[in-house]
TORMARVO-510357 format. One record per residue (C-alpha): residue number from 1; residue in one letter; z, y, x. Coordinates in pm, 1 decimal, decimal comma. Layout:
N
 num residu        z        y        x
 NUM      a        Z        Y        X
...
This chain:
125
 num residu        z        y        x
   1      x      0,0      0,0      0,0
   2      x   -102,1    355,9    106,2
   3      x    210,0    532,1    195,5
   4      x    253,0    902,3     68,2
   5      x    292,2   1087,9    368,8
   6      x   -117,1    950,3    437,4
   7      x   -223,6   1054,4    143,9
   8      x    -15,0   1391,3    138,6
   9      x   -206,4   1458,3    537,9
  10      x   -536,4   1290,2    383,6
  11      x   -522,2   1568,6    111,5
  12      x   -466,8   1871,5    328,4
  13      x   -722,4   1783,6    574,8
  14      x   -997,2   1731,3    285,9
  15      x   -848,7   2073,2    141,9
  16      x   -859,6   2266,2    466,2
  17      x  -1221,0   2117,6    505,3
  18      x  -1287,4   2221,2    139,9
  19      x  -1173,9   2586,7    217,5
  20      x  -1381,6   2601,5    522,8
  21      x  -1746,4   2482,6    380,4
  22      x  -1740,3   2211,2    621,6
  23      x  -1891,8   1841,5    578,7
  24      x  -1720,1   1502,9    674,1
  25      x  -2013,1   1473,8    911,6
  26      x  -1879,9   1834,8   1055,5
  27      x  -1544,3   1737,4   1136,1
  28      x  -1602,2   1425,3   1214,1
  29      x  -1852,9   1553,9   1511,6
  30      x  -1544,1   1807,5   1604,3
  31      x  -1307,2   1589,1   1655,7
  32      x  -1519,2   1274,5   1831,8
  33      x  -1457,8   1007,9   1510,0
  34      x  -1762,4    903,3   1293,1
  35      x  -1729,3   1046,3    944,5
  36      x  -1647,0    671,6    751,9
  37      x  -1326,1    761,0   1004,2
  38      x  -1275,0   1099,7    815,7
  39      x  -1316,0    997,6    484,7
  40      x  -1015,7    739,6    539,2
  41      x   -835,0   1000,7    682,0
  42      x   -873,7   1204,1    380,1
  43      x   -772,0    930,3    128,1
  44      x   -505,9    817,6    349,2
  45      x   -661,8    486,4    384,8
  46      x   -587,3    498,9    743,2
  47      x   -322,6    706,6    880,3
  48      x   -362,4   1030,9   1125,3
  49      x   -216,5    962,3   1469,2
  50      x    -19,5   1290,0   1594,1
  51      x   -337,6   1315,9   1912,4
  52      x   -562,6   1284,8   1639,4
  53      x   -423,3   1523,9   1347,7
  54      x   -354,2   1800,2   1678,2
  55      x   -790,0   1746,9   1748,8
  56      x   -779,1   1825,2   1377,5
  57      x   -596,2   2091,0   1377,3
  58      x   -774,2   2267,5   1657,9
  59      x  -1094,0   2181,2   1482,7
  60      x   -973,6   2333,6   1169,2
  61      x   -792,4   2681,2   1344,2
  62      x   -446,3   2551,2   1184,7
  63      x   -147,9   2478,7   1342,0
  64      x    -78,5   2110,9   1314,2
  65      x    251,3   2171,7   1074,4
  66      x    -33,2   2331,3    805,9
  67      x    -98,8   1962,3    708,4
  68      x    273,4   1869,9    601,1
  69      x    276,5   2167,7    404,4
  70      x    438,1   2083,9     20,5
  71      x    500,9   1708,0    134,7
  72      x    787,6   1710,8    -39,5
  73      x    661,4   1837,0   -401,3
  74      x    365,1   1613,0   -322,5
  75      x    547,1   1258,4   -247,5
  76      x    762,2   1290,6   -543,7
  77      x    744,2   1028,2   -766,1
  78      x    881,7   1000,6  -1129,7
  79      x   1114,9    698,5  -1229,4
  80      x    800,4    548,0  -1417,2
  81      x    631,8    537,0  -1073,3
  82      x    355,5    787,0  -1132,5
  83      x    263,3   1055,8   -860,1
  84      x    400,4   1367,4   -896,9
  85      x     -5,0   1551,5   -822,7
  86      x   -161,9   1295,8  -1105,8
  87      x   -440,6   1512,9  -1160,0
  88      x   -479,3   1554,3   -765,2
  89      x   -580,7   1187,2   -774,3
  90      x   -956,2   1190,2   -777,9
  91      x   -964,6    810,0  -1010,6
  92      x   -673,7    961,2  -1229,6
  93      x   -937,3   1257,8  -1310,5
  94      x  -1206,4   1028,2  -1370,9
  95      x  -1007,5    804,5  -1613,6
  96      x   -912,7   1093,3  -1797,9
  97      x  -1279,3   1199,9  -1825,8
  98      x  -1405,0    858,2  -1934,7
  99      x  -1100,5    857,9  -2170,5
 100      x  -1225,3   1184,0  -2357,4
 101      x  -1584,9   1125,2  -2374,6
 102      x  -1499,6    805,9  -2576,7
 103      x  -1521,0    860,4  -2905,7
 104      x  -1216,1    945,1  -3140,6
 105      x  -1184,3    626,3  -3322,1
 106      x  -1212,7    394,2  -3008,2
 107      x  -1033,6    606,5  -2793,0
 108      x   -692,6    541,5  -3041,2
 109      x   -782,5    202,6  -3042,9
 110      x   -773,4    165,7  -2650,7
 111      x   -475,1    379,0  -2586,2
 112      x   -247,7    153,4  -2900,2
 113      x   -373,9   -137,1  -2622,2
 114      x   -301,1     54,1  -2286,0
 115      x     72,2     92,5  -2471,7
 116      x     71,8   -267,5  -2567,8
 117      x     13,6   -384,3  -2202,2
 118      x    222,0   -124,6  -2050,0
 119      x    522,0   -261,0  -2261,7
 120      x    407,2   -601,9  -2188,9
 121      x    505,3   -557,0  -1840,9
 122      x    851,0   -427,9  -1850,2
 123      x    937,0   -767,8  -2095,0
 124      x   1147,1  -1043,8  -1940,1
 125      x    909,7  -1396,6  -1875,7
């Protein structure tokens, strides 16, 4: 499992990247990695070493402490074990959009059975 910390860095160094109009491919030349390297950096597939998030940093014209930055709103988790940033989470947005675009009718029918499984798992075998 992806621990929060990676995925808090991952997010800040797709952000910063974001802000400065720069490609994978980009940063990925700046700091010597090929860009499949970046993108698991910025899912938090695959953690930052400190060398690593420093060539980033430099790369990026932000001192390295920029990329911890709101860890601790970020890593929160709620006692149902959902994320604190849901809608940061690019397949929570994406299940929310495929959620509304079903129609009305079918959409009450699948959330009654999303509830009915959820429940199912908190039941004693």
């Amino acid at each position: 499992m992806t621990h929060p910390v990676d995925i808090h860095v991952g997010k800040r160094v797709r952000h910063r990247r974001w802000l400065m109009g720069k490609t994978q491919n980009w940063l990925a030349e700046e700091v010597g990695v090929k860009f499949q390297q970046i993108q698991k950096y910025e899912t938090g597939a695959n953690r930052v070493s400190a060398s690593r998030l420093w060539d980033i940093a430099q790369a990026m014209d932000v001192p390295v402490s920029w990329f911890w930055e709101g860890l601790d709103e970020d890593s929160k988790i709620d006692q149902s074990g959902i994320p604190a940033d849901l809608l940061g989470n690019k397949e929570a947005l994406e299940l929310i959009r495929a959620y509304f675009s079903i129609p009305e009718a079918q959409r009450r029918r699948l959330f009654d059975l999303a509830r009915v499984l959820s429940e199912s798992e908190t039941e004693p075998v």
